[in-house]
C-alpha positions in Angstrom: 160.6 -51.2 46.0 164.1 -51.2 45.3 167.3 -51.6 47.5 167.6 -48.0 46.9 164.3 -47.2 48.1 163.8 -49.9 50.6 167.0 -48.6 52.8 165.4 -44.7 52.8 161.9 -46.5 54.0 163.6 -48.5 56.8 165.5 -45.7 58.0 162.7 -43.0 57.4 162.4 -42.5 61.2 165.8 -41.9 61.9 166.6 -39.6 59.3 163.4 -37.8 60.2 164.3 -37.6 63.6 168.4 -35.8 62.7 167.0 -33.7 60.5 164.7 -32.1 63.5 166.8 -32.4 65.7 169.2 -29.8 63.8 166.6 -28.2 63.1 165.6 -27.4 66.6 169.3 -26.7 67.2 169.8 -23.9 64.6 174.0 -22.8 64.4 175.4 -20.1 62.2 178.2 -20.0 59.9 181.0 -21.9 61.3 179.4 -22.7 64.4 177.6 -25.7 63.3 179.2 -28.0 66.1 176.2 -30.1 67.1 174.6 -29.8 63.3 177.6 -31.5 61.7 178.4 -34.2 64.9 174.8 -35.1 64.0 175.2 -35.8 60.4 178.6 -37.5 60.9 177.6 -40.0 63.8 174.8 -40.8 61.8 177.5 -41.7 58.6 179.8 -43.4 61.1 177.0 -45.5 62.1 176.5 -46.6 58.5 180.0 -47.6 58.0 182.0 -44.3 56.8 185.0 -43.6 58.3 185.0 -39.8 59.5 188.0 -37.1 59.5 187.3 -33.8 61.2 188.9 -30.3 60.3 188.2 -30.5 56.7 190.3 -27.5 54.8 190.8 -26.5 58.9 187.2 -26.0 59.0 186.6 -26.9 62.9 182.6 -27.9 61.6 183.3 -29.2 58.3 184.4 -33.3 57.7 185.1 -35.7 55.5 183.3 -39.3 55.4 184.5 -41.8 52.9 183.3 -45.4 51.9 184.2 -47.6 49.6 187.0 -47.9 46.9 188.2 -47.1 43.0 186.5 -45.4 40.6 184.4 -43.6 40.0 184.5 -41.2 43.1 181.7 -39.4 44.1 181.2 -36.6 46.1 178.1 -35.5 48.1 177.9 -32.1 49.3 176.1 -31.6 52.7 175.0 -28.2 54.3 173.6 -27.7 57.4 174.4 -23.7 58.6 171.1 -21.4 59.5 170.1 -18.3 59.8 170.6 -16.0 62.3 167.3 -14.9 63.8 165.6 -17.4 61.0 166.8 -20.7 61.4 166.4 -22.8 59.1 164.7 -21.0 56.4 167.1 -22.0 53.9 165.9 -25.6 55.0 170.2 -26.7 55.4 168.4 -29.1 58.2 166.9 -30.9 55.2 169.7 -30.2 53.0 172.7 -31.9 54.9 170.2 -34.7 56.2 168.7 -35.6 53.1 172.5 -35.2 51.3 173.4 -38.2 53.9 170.3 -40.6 53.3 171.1 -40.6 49.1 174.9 -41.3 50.3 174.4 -43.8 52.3 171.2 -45.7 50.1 173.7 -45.5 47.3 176.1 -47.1 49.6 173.6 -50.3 49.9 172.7 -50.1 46.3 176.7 -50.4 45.5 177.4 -53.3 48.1 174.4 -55.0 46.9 175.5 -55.2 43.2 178.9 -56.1 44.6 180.1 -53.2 42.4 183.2 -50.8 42.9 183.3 -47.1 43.5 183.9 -44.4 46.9 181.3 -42.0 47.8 182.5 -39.3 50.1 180.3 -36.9 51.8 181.8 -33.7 52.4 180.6 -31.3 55.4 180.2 -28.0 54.0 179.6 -25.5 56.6 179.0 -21.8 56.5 177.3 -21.7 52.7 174.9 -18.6 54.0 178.3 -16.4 54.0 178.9 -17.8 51.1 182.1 -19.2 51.9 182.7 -23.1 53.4 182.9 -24.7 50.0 184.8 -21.8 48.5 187.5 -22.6 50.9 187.3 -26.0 51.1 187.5 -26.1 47.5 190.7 -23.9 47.0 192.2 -26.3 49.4 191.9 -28.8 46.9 189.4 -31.1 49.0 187.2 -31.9 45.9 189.8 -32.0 43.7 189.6 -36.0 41.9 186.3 -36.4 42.1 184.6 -37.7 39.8 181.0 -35.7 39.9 179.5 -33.6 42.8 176.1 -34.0 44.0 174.0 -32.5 46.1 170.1 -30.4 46.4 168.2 -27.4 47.5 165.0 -27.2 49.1 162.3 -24.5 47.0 159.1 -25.1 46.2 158.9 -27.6 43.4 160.8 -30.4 42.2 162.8 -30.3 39.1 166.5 -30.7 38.1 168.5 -27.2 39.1 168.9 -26.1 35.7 170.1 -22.7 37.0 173.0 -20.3 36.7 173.2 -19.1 40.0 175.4 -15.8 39.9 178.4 -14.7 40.4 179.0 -13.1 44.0 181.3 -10.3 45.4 180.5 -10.0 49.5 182.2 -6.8 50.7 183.5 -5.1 53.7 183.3 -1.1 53.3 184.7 0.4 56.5 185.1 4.1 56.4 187.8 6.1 59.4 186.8 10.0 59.7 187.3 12.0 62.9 185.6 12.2 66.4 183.8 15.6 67.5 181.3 16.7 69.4 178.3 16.4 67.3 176.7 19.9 68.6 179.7 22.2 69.9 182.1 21.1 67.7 181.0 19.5 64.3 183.7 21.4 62.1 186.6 19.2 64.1 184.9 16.0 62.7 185.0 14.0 59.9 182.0 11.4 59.5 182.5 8.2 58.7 179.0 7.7 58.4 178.1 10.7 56.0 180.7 8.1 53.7 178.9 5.7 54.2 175.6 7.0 53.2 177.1 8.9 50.3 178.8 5.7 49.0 175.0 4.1 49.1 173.7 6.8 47.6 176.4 6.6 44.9 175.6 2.8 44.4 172.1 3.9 44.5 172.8 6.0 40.9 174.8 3.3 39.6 171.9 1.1 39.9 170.3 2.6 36.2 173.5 2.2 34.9 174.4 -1.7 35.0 173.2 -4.8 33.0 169.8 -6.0 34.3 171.0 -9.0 36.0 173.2 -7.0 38.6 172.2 -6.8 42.2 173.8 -4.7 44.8 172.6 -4.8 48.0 174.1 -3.5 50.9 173.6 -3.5 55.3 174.7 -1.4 58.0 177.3 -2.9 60.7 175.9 -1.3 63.8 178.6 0.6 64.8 177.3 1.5 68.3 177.8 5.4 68.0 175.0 7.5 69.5 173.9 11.0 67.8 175.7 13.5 69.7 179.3 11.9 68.6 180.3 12.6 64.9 180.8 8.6 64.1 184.9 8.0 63.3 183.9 4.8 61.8 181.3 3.5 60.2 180.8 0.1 58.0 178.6 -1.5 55.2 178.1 -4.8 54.0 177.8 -5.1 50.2 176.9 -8.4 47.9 177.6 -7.6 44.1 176.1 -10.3 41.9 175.3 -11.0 38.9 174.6 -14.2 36.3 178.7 -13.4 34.7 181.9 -12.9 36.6 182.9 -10.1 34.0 179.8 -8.2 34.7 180.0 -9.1 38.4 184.0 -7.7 38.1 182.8 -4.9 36.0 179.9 -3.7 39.1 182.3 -4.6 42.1 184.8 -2.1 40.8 182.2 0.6 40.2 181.0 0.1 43.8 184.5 0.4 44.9 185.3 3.7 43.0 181.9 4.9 44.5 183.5 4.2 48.1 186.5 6.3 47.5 184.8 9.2 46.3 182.7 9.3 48.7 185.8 8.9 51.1 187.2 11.8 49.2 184.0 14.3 49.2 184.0 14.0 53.2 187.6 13.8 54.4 187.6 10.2 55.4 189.6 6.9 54.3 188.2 3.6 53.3 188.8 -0.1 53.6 187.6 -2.3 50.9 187.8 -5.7 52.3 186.5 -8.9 49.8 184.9 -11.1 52.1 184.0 -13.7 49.8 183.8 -14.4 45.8 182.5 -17.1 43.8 182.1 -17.8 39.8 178.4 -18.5 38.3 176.7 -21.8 38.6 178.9 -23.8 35.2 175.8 -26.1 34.6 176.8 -29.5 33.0 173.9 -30.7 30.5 174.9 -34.2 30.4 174.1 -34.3 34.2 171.4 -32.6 33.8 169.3 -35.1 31.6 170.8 -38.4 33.3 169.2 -37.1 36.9 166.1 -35.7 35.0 165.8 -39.5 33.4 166.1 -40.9 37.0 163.5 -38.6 38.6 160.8 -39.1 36.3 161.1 -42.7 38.1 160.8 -41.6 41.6 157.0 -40.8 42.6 156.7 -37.4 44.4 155.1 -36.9 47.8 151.4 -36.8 48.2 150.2 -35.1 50.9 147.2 -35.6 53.7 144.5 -33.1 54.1 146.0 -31.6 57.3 149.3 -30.6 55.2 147.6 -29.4 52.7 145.4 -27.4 55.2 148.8 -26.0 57.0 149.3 -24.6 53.4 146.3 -22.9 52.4 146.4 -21.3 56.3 150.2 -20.3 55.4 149.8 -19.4 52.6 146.9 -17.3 53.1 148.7 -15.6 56.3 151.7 -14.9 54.2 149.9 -13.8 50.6 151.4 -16.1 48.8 150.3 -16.2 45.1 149.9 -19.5 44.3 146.0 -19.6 43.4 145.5 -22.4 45.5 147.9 -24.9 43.8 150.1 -25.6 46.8 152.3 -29.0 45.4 152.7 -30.1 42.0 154.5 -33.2 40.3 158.1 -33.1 38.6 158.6 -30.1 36.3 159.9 -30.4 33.2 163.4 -30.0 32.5 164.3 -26.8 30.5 166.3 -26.8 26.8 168.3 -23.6 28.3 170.1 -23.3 31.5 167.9 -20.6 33.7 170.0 -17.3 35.6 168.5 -16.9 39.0 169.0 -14.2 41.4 170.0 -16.1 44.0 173.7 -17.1 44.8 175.5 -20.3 46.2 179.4 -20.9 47.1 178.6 -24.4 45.6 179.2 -22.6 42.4 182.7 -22.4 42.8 183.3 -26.1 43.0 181.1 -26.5 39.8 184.4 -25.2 37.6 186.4 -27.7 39.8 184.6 -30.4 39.3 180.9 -31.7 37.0 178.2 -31.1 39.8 174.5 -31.7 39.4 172.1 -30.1 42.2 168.3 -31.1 42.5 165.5 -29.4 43.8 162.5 -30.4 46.1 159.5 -29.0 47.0 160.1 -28.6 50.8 157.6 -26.1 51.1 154.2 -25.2 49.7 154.1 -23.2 46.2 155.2 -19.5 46.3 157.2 -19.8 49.3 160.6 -17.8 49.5 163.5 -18.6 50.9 165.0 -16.9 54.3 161.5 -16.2 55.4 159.8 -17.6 58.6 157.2 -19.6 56.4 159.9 -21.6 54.6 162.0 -22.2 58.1 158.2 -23.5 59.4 157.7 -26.1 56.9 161.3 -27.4 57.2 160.4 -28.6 60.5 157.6 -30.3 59.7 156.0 -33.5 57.7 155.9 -31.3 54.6 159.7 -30.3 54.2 160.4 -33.8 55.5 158.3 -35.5 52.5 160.7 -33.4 50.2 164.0 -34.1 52.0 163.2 -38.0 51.4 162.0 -37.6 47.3 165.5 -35.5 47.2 167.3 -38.3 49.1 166.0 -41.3 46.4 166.3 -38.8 43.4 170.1 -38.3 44.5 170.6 -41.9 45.2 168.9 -43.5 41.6 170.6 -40.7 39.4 173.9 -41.4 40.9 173.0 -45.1 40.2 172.3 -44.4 36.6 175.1 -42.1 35.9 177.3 -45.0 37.0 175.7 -47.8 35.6 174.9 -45.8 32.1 178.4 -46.9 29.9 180.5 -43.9 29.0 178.1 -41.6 30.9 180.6 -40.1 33.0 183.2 -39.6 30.0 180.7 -37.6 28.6 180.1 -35.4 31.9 184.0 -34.6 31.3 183.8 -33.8 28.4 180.7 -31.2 28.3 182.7 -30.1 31.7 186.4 -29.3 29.8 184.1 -27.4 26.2 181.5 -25.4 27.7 181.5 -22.4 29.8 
């Protein structure tokens, strides 16, 4: 084995062990106080030096090593679900984000060679919105790439547009009233609400095929015999371009004034959150392609691959039977997904490549309790290290490869 792979085998056990024990201590956006002292204690210990309040994020931090060019930045996440936990698999993410920074770190010192790597704490990505403010603050600004992964289920280089996001805040005002002996004094806030969904609902036959709109109720703790004053949805507006995703946010927006208008009531239209479409840098993409095809994927004993025939029999998952395969091809086009990321954002700031690793059995869907069950267990581990090496040896060959990352600059400043 190599010094990259070597230092992920001696410190298997510990790794293992952080990334269930964040697991078993699931946090929420921005509350992730235990899930990010666990990931940077476990950095300290390795020989970063940590800084806290990153962007005046209370959870996220900064942990640097190293010196000169070229700087690289690893992005770690490491929020859940609430209700879920970790079915995103963040646990996996933020730990296995750590292991590549810090095997790179032996590779570097080994070779006696220059360069930083900082690891950024990115908290809050299920809100879509830790690295959008962190990056607005300027925090990744110098870098010279960005790294990081997702748990799915397969392994392959993220050739992906994720989309374009608007996250919303509709909150309609009306009028009190007695529900039964006096309706005519009221004006409902939530007959606004419903007729602004129902509005969105039309609009749905007349947008671009890659636009989502999906939207939730804010409870608003009103019971049925008081004509609600104020009620308030949750919108996210995506699609795979900001212009269509500009184009749908203002058609959802007119829908929630006319709907104001038709009942008597006023609206708030607050923007929560908003981030560009995935910018996918080719150049990246085959380097870390190159450097995977070196890095043997998991194999797996007869009792994991019994776990996944049970789950995936229990959840009706379609995958015939085939529950892991081996490194999938990398794609001559970048793919749109329906699925967004604020990790997009910093990929107009700055080249960013992000891998994927089968953490979970075939046919397995994010944010859903089979995916959070996998995550803390030998099979999502398995992943989390193959993601940890492939980080580590494609950020060794993008630095070692001569005018590798002028190139990544390059396809970064002419494409789109």
């Amino acid at each position: 084995m190599n010094i990259i792979s070597n230092w992920i085998f001696s410190h298997e056990e510990e790794i293992i062990h952080i990334a269930g024990d964040i697991f078993c201590h699931p946090e929420t956006a921005y509350q992730e106080s235990h899930s990010s002292e666990c990931l940077a204690g476990f950095l300290q210990k390795q020989g970063f030096e940590i800084s806290w309040n990153t962007a005046g994020i209370s959870t996220a931090f900064t942990a640097v090593w190293g010196n000169g060019r070229p700087r690289l930045g690893f992005l770690a996440e490491y929020d859940a679900l609430p209700e879920l936990g970790h079915a995103c698999g963040h646990n996996l993410l933020g730990t296995g984000v750590c292991a590549a920074a810090c095997a790179l770190k032996e590779d570097i010192t080994a070779c006696n060679s220059s360069g930083t790597i900082l690891v950024y704490g990115c908290p809050a990505e299920e809100i879509m919105s830790g690295k959008i403010v962190m990056d607005k603050a300027g925090v990744f600004d110098g870098l010279d790439t960005g790294i990081m992964w997702h748990p799915f289920d397969r392994n392959r280089v993220s050739n992906d547009i994720w989309q374009s996001q608007d996250i919303k805040n509709y909150t309609f005002h009306g009028i009190s009233a007695h529900a039964s002996r006096s309706p005519e004094d009221g004006r409902s806030a939530l007959d606004a609400a419903e007729l602004m969904n129902i509005g969105v609902n039309y609009l749905r036959e007349h947008v671009p095929g890659d636009v989502r709109m999906h939207y939730a109720y804010i409870d608003n703790k009103i019971p049925a015999n008081v004509v609600p004053d104020t009620a308030k949805t949750n919108y996210f507006i995506r699609s795979s371009k900001r212009a269509r995703t500009d184009d749908a946010s203002r058609r959802v927006d007119d829908c929630a004034r006319g709907a104001a208008l038709m009942t008597g009531t006023t609206v708030d239209i607050e923007l929560a959150g908003s981030c560009k479409e995935m910018k996918v840098n080719r150049v990246l993409a085959e380097l870390y392609y190159q450097a995977m095809t070196r890095v043997p994927v998991p194999e797996y004993t007869e009792e994991e691959l019994a776990f996944a025939a049970q789950l995936s029999r229990e959840a009706g998952f379609d995958n015939h039977g085939v529950y892991f395969t081996g490194l999938e091809p990398l794609e001559n086009e970048p793919i749109p997904i329906s699925i967004g990321t604020d990790a997009s954002e910093v990929s107009h700031t700055i080249p960013l490549i992000t891998l994927s690793a089968a953490t979970m059995c075939r046919g397995t869907p994010l944010h859903h309790q089979a995916a959070a069950r996998q995550a803390g267990m030998s099979i999502g581990h398995k992943g989390m290290l193959y993601a940890a090496r492939c980080m580590a040896e494609g950020t060794k060959l993008l630095i070692e490869t001569p005018g590798a990352l002028e190139k990544v600059w390059e396809f970064h400043r002419t494409h789109e």
